[in-house]
C-alpha positions as CSV (number, residue, x, y, z in Angstrom):
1,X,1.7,8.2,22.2
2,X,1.1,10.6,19.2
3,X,-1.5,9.5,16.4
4,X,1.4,8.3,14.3
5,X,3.0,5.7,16.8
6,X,-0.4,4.2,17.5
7,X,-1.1,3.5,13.6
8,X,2.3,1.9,13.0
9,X,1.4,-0.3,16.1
10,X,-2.2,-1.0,15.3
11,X,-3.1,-0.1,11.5
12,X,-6.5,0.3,10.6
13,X,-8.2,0.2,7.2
14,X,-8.9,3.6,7.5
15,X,-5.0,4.5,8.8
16,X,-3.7,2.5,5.9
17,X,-5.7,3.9,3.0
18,X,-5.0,7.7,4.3
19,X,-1.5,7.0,4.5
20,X,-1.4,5.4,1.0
21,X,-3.4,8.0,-0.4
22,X,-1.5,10.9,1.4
23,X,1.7,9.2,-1.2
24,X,-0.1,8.6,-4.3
25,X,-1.2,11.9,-3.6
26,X,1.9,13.6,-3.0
27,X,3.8,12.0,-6.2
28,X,1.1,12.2,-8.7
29,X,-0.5,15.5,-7.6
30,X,-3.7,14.3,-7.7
31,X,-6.3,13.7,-5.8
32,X,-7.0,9.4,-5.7
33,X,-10.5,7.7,-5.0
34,X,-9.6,4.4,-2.8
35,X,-11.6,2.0,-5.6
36,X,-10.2,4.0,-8.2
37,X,-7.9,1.7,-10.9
38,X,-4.5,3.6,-10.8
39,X,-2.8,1.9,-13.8
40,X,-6.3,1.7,-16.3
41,X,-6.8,5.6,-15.3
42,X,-3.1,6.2,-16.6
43,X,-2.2,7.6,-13.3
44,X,0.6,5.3,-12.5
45,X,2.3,2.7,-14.9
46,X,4.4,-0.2,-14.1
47,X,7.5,1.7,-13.4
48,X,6.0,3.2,-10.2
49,X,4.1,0.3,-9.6
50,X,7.6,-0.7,-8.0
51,X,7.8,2.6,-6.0
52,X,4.8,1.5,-4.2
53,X,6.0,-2.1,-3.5
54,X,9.3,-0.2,-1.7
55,X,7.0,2.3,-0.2
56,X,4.9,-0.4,1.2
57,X,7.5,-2.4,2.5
58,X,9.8,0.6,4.1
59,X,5.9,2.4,5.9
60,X,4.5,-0.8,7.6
61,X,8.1,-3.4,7.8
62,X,6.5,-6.0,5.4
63,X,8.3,-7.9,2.8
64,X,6.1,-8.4,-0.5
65,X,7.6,-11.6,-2.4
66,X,6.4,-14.0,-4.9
67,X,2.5,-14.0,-5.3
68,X,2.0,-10.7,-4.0
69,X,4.1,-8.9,-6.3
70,X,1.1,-9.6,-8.8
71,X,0.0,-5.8,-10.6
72,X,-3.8,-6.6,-9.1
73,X,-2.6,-5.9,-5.7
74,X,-1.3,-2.1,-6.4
75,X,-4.3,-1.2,-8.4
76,X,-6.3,0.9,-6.2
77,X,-5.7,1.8,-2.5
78,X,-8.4,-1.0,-1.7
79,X,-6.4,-3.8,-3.1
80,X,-2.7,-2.2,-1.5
81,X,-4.4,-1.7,1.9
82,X,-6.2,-5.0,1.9
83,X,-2.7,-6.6,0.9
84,X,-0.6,-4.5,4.0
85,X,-3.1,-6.1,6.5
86,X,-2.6,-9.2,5.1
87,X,1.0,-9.7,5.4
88,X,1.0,-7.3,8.7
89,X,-1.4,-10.1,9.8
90,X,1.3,-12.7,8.6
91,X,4.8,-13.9,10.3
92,X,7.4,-13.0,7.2
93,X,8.4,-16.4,8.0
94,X,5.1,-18.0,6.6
95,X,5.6,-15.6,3.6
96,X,8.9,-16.9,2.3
């Protein structure tokens, strides 16, 4: 099983914020601290913050809904990893 596979079975904080980072990265072209606040910096507005809910949702099969759409949860990579684990930790079910 490649390094890949055994993230999307078993993410780690570590897996999750590289992977995050590795798309911030790639879209914005630049480089992203994890604690760093992407829409106070003016790296990101509320526009993409939407890209990232889709990307989040399509890279670890979670749905984000009601609560969790809040802006505070896609502010850093912190905050969007801490969220993924979350719901990755919690039937969709009990997220309705």
């Amino acid at each position: 099983m490649n390094t890949e596979s055994e993230e999307m079975l078993q993410p780690t904080l570590d897996s999750v914020h590289r992977r995050i980072r590795g798309f911030l990265e790639e879209r914005i072209k630049t480089d992203v601290a994890v604690d760093k606040d992407l829409f106070a910096s003016g790296l990101v507005n509320s526009m993409f913050a939407m890209e990232l809910v889709v990307y989040l949702e399509q890279a670890y099969g979670i749905a984000i809904v009601g609560e969790d759409l809040k802006l505070d949860n896609f502010r850093t990579v912190e905050q969007m990893t801490s969220l993924v684990l979350r719901l990755l930790d919690t039937p969709v079910a009990d997220r309705g």
